[in-house]
PAZAPA-4460 file (N, C-alpha, C; in steps of 0.05 Angstrom, whole numbers, plus 32768, in hexadecimal, padded with zeros to 4 digits):
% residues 176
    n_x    n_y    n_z   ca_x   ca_y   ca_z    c_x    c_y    c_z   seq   type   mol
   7E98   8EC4   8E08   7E90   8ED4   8DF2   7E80   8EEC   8DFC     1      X     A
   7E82   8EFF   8DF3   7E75   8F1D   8DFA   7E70   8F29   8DE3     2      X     A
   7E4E   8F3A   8DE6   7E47   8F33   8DD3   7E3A   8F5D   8DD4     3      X     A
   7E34   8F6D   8DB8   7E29   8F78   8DB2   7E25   8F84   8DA2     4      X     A
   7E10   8F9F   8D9C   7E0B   8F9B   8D84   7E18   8F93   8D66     5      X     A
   7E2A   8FA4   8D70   7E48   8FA3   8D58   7E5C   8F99   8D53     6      X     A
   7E5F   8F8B   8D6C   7E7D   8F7C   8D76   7E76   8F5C   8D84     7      X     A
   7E7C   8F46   8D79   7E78   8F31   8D81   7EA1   8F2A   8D8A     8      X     A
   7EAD   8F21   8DA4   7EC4   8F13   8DAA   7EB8   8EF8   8DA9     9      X     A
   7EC7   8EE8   8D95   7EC9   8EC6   8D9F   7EF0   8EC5   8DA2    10      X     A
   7EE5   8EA9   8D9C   7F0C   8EA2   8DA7   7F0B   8E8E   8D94    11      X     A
   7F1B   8E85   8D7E   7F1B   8E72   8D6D   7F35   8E59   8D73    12      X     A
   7F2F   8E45   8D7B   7F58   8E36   8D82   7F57   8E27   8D6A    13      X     A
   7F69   8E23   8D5F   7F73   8E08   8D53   7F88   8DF1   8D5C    14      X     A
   7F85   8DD8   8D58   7F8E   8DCA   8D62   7FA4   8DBB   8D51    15      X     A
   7FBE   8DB0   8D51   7FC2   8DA7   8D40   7FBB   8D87   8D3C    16      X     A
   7FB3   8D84   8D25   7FA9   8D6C   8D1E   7FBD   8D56   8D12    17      X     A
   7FD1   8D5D   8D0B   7FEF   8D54   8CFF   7FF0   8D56   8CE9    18      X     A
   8009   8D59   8CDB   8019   8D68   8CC3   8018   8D51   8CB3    19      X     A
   8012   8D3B   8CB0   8008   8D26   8CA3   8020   8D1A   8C9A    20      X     A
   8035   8D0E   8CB4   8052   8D0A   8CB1   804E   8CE9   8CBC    21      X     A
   8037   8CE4   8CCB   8035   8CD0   8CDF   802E   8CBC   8CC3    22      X     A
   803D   8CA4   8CD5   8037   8C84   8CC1   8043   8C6D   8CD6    23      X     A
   8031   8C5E   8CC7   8037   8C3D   8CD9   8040   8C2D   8CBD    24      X     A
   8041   8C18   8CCB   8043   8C03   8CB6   804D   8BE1   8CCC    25      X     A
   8052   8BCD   8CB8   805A   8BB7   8CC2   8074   8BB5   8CBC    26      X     A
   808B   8BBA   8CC9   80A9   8BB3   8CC0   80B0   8B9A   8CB1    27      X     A
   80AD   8B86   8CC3   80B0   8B6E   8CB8   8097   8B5B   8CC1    28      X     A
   8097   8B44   8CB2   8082   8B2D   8CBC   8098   8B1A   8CC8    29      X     A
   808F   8B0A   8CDF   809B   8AF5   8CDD   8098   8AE3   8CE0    30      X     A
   80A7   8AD2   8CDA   80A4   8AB5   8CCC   80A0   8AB6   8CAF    31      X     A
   80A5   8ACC   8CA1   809F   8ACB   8C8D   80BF   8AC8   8C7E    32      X     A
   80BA   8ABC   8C6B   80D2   8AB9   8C52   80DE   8AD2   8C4C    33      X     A
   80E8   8AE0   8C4A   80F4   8AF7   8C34   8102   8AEE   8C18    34      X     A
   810C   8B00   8C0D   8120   8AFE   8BF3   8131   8AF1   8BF4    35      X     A
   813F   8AF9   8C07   815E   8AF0   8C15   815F   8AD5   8C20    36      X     A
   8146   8AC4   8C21   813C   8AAD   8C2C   813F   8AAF   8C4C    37      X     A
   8133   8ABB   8C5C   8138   8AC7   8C78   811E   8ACC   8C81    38      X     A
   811B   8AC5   8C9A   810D   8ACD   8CAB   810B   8AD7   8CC4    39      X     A
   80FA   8AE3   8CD4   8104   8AF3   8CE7   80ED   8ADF   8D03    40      X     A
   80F5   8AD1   8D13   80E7   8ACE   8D27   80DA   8AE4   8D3B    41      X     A
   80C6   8AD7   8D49   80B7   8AEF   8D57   80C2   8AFF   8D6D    42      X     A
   80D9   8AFB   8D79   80ED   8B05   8D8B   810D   8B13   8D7B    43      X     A
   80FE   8B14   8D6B   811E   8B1E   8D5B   811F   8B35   8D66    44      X     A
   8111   8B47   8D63   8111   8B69   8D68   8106   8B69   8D89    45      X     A
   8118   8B69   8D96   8114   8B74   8DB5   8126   8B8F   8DB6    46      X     A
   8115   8B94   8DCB   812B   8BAE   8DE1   8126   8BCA   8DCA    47      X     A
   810C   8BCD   8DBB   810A   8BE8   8DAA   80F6   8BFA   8DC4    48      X     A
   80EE   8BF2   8DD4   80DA   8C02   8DE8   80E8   8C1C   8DED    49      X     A
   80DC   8C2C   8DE6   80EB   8C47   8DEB   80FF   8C55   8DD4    50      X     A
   8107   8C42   8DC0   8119   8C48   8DB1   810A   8C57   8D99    51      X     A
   8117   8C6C   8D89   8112   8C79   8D73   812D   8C6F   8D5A    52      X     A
   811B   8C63   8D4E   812A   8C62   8D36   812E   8C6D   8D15    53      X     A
   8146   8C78   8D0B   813C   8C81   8CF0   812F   8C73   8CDD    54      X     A
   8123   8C8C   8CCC   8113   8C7F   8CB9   8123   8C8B   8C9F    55      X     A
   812B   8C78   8C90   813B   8C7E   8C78   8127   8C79   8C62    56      X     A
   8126   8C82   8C4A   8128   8C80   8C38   8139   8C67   8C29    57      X     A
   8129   8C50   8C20   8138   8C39   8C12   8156   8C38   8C1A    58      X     A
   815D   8C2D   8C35   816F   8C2C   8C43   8186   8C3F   8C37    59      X     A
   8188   8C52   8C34   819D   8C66   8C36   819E   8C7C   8C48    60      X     A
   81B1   8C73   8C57   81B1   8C89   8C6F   81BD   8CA4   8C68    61      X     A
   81C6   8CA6   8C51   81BF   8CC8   8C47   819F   8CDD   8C46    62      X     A
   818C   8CC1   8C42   8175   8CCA   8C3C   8163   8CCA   8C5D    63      X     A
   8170   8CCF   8C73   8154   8CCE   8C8B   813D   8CE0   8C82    64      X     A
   8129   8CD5   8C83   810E   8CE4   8C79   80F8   8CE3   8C95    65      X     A
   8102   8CDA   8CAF   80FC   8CD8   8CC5   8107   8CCD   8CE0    66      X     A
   80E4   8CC5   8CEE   80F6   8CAD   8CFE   80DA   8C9A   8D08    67      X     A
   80E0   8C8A   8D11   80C7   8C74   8D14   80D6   8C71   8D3B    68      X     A
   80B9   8C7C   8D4E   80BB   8C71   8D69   80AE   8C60   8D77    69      X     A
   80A6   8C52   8D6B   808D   8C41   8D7B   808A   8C27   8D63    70      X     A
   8091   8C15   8D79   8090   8BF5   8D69   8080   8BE2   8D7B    71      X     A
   8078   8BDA   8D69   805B   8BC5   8D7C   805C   8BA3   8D6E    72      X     A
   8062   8B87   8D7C   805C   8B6C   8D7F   8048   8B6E   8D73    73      X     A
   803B   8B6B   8D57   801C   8B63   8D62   8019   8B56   8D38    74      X     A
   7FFD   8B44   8D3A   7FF3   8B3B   8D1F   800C   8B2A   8D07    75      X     A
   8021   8B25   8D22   8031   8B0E   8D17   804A   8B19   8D03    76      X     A
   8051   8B3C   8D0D   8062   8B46   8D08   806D   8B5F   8D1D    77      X     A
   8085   8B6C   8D0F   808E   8B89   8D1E   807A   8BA1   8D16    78      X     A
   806D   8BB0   8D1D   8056   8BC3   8D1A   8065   8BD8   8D22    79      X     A
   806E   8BF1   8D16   8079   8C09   8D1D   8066   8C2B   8D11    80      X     A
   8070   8C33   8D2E   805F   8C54   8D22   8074   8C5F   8D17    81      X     A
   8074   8C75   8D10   8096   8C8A   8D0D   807E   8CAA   8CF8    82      X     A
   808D   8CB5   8CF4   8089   8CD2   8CF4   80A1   8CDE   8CDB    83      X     A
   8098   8CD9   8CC1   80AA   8CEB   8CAD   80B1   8D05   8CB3    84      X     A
   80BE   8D11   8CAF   80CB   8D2B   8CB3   80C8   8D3B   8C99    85      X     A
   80B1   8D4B   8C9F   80A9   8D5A   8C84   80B8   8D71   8C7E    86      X     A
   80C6   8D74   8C8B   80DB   8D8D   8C8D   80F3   8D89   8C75    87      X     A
   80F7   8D6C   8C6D   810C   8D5C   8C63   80FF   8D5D   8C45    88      X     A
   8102   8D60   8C29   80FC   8D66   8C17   80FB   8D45   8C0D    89      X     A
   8106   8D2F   8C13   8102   8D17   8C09   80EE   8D0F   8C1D    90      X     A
   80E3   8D11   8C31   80D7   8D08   8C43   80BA   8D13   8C32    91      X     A
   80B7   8D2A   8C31   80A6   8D31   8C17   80A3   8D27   8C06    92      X     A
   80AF   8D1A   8BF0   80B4   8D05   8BD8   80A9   8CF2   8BDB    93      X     A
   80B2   8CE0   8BFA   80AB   8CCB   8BFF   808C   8CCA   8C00    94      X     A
   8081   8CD9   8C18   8064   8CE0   8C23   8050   8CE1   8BFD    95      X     A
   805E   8CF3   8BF2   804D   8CF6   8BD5   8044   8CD8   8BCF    96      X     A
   8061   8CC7   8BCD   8065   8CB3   8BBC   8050   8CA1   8BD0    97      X     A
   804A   8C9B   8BEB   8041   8C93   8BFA   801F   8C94   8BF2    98      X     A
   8019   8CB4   8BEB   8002   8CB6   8BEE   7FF7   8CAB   8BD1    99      X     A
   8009   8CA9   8BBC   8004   8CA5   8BA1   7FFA   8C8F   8BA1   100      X     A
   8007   8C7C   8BB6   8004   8C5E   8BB6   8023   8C55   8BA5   101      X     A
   8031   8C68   8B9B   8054   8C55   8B8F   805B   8C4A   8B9D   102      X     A
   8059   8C42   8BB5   8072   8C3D   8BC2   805A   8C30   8BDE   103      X     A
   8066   8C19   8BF0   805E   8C15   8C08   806B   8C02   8C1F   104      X     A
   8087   8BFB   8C0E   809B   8BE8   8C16   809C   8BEE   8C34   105      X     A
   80A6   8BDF   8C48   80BA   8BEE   8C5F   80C7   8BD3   8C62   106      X     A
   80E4   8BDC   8C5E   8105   8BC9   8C67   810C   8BC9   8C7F   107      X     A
   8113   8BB5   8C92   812A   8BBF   8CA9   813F   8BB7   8CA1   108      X     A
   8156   8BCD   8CAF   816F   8BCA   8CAA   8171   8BC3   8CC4   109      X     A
   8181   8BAD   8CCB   818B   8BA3   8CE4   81A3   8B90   8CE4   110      X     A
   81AC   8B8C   8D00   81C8   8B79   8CFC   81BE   8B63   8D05   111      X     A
   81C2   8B4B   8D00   81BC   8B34   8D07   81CF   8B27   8D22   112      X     A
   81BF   8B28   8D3D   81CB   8B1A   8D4F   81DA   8AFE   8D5F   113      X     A
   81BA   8AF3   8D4B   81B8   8AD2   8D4E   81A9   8AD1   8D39   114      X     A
   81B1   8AB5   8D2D   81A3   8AAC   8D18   81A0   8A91   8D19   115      X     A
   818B   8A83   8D0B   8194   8A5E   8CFB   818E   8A5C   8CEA   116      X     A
   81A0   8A44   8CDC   8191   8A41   8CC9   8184   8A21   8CCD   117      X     A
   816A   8A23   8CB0   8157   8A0C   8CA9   816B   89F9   8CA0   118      X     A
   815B   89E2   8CA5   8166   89CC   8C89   815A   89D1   8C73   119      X     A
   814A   89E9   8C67   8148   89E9   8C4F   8160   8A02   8C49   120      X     A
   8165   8A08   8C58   817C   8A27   8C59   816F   8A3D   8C59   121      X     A
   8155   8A44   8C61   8145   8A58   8C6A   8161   8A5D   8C89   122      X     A
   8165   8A7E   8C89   816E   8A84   8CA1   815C   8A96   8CAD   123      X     A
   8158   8A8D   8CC7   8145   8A9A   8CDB   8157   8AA2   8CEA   124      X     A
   814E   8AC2   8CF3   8159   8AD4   8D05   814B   8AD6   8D1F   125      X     A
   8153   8ACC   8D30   8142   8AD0   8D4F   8156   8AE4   8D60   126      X     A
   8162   8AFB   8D56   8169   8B16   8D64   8175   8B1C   8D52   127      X     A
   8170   8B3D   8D4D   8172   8B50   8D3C   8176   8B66   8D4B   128      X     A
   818D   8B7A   8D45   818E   8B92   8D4D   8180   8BA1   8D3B   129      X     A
   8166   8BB5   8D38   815D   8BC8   8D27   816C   8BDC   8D28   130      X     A
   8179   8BE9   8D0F   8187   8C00   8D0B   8172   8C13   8CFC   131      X     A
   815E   8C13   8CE9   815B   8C1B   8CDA   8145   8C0E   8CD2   132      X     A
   812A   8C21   8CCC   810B   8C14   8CBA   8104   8C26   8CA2   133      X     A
   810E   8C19   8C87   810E   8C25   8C75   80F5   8C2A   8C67   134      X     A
   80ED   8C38   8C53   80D3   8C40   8C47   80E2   8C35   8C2A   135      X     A
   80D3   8C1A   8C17   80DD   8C16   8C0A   80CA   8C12   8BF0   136      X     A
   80D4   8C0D   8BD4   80C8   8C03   8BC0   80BE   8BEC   8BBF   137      X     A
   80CD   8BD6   8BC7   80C7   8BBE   8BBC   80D6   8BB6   8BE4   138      X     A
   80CB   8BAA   8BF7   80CB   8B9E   8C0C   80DD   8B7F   8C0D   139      X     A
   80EB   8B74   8C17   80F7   8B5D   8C18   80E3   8B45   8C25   140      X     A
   80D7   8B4E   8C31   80C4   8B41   8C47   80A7   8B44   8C3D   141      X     A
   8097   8B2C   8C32   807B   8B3C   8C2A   8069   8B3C   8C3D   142      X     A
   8057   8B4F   8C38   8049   8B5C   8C4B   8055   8B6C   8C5C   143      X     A
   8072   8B79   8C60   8081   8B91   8C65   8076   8BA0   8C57   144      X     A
   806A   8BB7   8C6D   8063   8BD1   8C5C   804F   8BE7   8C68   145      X     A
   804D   8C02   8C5F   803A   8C13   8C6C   8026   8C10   8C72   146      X     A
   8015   8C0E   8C80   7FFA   8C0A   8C86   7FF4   8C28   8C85   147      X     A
   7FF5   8C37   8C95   7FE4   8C52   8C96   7FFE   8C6D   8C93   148      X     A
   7FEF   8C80   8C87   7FF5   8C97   8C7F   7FE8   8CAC   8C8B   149      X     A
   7FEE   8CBE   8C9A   7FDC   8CD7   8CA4   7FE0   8CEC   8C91   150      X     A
   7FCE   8CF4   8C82   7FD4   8D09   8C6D   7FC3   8D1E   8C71   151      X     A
   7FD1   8D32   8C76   7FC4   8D48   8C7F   7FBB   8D5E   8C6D   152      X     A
   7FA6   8D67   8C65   7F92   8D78   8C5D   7FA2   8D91   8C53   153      X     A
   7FAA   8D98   8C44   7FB0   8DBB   8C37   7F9B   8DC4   8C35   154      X     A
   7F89   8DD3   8C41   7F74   8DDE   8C3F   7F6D   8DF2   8C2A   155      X     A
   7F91   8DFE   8C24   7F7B   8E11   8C09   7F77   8E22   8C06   156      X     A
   7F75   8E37   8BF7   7F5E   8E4B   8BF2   7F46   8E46   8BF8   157      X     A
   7F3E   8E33   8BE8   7F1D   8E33   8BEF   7F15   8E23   8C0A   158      X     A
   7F21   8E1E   8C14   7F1E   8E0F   8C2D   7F1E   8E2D   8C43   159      X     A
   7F37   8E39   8C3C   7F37   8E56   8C4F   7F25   8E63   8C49   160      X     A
   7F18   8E63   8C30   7F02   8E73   8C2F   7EEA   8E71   8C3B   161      X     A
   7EE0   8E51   8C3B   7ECB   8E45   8C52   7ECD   8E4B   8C61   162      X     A
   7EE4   8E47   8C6C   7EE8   8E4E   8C90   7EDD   8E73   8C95   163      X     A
   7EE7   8E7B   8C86   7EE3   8E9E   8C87   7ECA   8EA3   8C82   164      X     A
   7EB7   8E91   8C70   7E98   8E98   8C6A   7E8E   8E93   8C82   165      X     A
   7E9B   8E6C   8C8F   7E85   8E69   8CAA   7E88   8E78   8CBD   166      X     A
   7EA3   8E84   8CC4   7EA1   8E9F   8CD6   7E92   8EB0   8CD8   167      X     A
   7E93   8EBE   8CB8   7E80   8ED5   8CB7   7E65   8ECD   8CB6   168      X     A
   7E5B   8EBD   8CAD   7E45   8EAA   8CB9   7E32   8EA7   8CD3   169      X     A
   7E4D   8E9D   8CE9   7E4D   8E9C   8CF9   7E44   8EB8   8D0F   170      X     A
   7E52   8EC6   8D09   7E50   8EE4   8D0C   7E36   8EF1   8D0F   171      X     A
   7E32   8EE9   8CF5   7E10   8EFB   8CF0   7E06   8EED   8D00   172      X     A
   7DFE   8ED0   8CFF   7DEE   8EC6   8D0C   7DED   8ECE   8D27   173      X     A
   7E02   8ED1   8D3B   7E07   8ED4   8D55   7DFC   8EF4   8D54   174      X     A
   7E01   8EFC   8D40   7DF9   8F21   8D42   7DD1   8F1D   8D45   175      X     A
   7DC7   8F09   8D3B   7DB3   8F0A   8D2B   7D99   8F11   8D45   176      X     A
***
């Protein structure tokens, strides 16, 4: 910074903080029952390390509204990050509906590799190919569903305006 009577140089950066596209959630639980009377053992979903998968909109693959890269073992389910695509006008929709609280489902669409069934006729799946982690209304799996939302700040008018008062603020004071 260089400084005199009349002329103060600073340097101002901004950083980005993210577009408020980022979300997690729990894909599936397992051991748990679904609709379908199905369950998913804790080795069903191998071999996603590295893999990016779409994120649809209530399984219709007309609707990708992202993609989810990062899946994590852990709290007795599939734990996934992924990143909406705000660029995508339903991906927008979704995020609203997200932030409203309508909506907090998440589906997987997958093929079933191996399966058994119970003697009560519960079928358990111990390998699953993941195609697909949907954002849904109503979840097959309970306790499937968003956990976190990054929603990012529109600052505004009056928010730009702050920023421009603490500058000039700033200013004097450094003049002072």
């Amino acid at each position: 910074m260089t400084t005199n009577r009349d002329q103060i140089d600073f340097e101002v950066r901004f950083s980005d903080v993210g577009d408020g596209g980022e979300i997690e959630g729990v894909a599936v639980r397992f051991d748990t029952i679904d609709t379908y009377r199905t369950t998913f053992a804790p080795g069903a979903f191998r071999g996603l390390e590295g893999r990016t998968v779409p994120m649809l909109w209530a399984h219709d693959p007309s609707n990708v509204i992202g993609s989810w890269s990062s899946f994590q073992v852990r709290d007795g389910g599939l734990s996934a990050k992924g990143k909406l695509n705000l660029e995508v006008a339903k991906a927008k929709e979704v995020r609203a509906m997200l932030k409203a609280g309508d909506i907090s489902g998440l589906s997987v669409g997958f093929r079933t590799v191996k399966d058994e069934r119970a003697a009560n006729g519960v079928r358990r799946i111990t390998e699953a190919q993941l195609y697909e982690l949907s954002i849904v209304a109503f979840p097959s799996v309970p306790g499937s569903g968003v956990t976190k939302v990054r929603f990012s700040n529109n600052p505004g008018k009056e928010a730009a305006a702050a920023f421009v008062a603490a500058c000039q603020a700033a200013t004097i004071s450094l003049k002072g």
